[in-house]
N, C-alpha and C positions, 0 to 999 in steps of 0.2 A: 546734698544731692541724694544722697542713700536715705536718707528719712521721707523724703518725698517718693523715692519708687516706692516704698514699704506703704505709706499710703495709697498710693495708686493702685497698689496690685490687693488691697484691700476691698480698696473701693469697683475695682474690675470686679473681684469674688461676688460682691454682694451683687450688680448688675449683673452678673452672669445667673446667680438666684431668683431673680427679679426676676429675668428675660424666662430661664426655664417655665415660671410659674404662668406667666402671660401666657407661653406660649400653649400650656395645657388647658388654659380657661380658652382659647380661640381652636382650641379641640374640639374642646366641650362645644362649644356654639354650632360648631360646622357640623357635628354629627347627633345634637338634638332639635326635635320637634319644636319644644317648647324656649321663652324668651326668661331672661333670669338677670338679678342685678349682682355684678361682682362688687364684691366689699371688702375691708380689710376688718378681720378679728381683732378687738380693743383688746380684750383678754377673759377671763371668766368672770361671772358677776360675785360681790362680795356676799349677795344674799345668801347665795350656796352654786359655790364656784368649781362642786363635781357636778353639777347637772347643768348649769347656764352661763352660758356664754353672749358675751356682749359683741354687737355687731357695728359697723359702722357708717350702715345705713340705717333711716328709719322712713317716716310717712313720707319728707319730702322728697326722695327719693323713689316713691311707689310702694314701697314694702306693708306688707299688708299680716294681719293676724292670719294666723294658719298655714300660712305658708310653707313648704318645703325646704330645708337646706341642701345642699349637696357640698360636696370638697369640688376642689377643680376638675375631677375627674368622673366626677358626674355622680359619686358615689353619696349615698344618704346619711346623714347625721343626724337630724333633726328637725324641730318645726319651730319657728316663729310664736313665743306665747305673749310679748310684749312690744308695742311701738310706742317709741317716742319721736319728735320731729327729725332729729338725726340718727339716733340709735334704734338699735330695737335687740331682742332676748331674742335666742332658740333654744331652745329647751332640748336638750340629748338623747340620742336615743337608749340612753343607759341610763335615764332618768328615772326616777319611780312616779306613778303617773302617766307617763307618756302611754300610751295605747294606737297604734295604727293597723290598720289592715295589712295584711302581704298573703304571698302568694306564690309558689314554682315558680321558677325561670320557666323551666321547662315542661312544667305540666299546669299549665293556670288554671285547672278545675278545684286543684287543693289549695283551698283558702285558709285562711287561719289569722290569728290576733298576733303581733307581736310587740312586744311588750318586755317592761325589765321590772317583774313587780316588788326585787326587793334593794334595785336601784343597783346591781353588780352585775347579773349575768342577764341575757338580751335571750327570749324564748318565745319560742313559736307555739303560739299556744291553739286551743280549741281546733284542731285541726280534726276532722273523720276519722272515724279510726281506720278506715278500710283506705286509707290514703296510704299505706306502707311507706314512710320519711325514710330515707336511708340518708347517712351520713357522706357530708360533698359535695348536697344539693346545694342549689342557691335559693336565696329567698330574697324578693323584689316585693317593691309595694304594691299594693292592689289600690284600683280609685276607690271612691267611696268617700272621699272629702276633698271637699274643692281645691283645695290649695295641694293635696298632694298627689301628683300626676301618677298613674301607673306606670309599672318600671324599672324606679330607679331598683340599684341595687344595693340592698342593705348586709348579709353577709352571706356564710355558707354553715349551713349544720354540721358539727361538730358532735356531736350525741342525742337520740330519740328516745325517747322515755316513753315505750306502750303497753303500760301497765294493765293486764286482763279485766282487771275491775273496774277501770276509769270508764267515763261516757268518751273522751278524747285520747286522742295520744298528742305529745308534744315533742320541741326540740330546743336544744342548745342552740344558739346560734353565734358564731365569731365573728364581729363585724368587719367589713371589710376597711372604711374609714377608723384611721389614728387621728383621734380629734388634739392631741399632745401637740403637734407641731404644727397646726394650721396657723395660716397667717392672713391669707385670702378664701374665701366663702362664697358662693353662689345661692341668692335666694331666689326662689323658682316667682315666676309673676304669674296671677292667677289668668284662666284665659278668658277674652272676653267675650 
C-alpha cells in the first residue's frame, strides 16, 4: 500500500507540471495575435548541441523554415533552420550565425541587429549612435523576415558599449528565455 501512494504522489507531481505548462501555452494563445504549434523538445541536436535544438514537430505538422520559436511564455529563443517530416532544428539565439532584427520595446525607432557573434554573449549591435541604449531596456524583435513576427521579447540590456570612435554603439543583452529546462516549445506559423 505505501509503495503505491509513493507512486501516485509521484505521478500527481509530474501532472501537476504537465498541467502548470499547458496552462501557460493557453496564455500564450489567448493573449497573442498570431497562431503557433506547440511541441515537445527531443533534446539538442548531436551536430552541435550548444546552439540546436531538436524539435518534435516537423513539415507534417506545418512547421516551416524560418520560423520563430518562443518558450511558452511567448518569450524568443530561436528560428527553425531545418525540417524534417516529424522533426525539425531551431537554431538559438546564442548561436553564432544566427542574426535577427530587434528593436525598443519602448522606443521602436531604434533598430539594430541582434546577434551572438561569438556564440556566448547575445548583443545588440549596429544600432545609431545618437540612440543613447541605457541599461534595462528590453529588446524585442523587429519584422523584417517572414517567419519572425515583431514583438516577441528577446532580453534586457545589461551593458552599452558607445565607443566615440565607432560608426555604432552596441549592447549586452541577457536573454530572457532559459533554454536548459525547456521541454515544450511554440513554433510561430507564418501568416497567410
Amino acid at each position: 500500500a505505501f509503495a503505491t501512494l509513493g507512486v501516485d504522489a509521484t505521478r500527481l507531481r509530474s501532472l501537476e507540471v504537465e498541467n502548470a505548462k499547458l496552462k501557460e501555452t493557453l496564455n500564450l494563445k489567448e493573449t497573442q495575435a498570431w497562431s503557433f504549434i506547440s511541441t515537445n523538445v527531443i533534446g539538442p541536436d548531436s551536430r552541435d548541441p550548444k546552439s540546436l535544438l531538436r524539435l518534435g514537430a516537423g513539415e507534417n505538422q506545418g512547421v516551416k523554415a524560418g520560423a520563430a520559436v518562443v518558450n511558452p511564455t511567448g518569450q524568443f529563443i530561436g528560428v527553425v533552420v531545418e525540417v524534417g517530416a516529424e522533426v525539425s532544428l531551431v537554431k538559438l539565439m546564442r548561436s553564432r550565425g544566427l542574426s535577427i532584427l530587434g528593436k525598443l520595446a519602448d522606443r521602436e525607432k531604434v533598430v539594430g541587429i541582434v546577434e551572438s557573434p561569438d556564440g556566448l554573449a547575445v548583443r545588440f549591435t549596429e544600432v545609431p549612435k545618437d540612440s543613447d541604449l541605457k541599461e534595462g531596456e528590453i529588446v524585442v524583435t523587429n519584422s523584417g523576415l517572414a517567419g519572425i513576427p515583431a514583438g516577441l521579447p528577446i532580453g534586457s540590456i545589461v551593458k552599452v558599449d558607445n565607443q566615440p570612435e565607432a560608426l555604432w554603439q552596441e549592447a549586452v543583452v541577457a536573454p530572457f528565455a532559459s533554454v536548459s529546462s525547456l521541454s515544450v516549445v511554440n513554433i510561430i506559423k507564418p501568416t497567410e
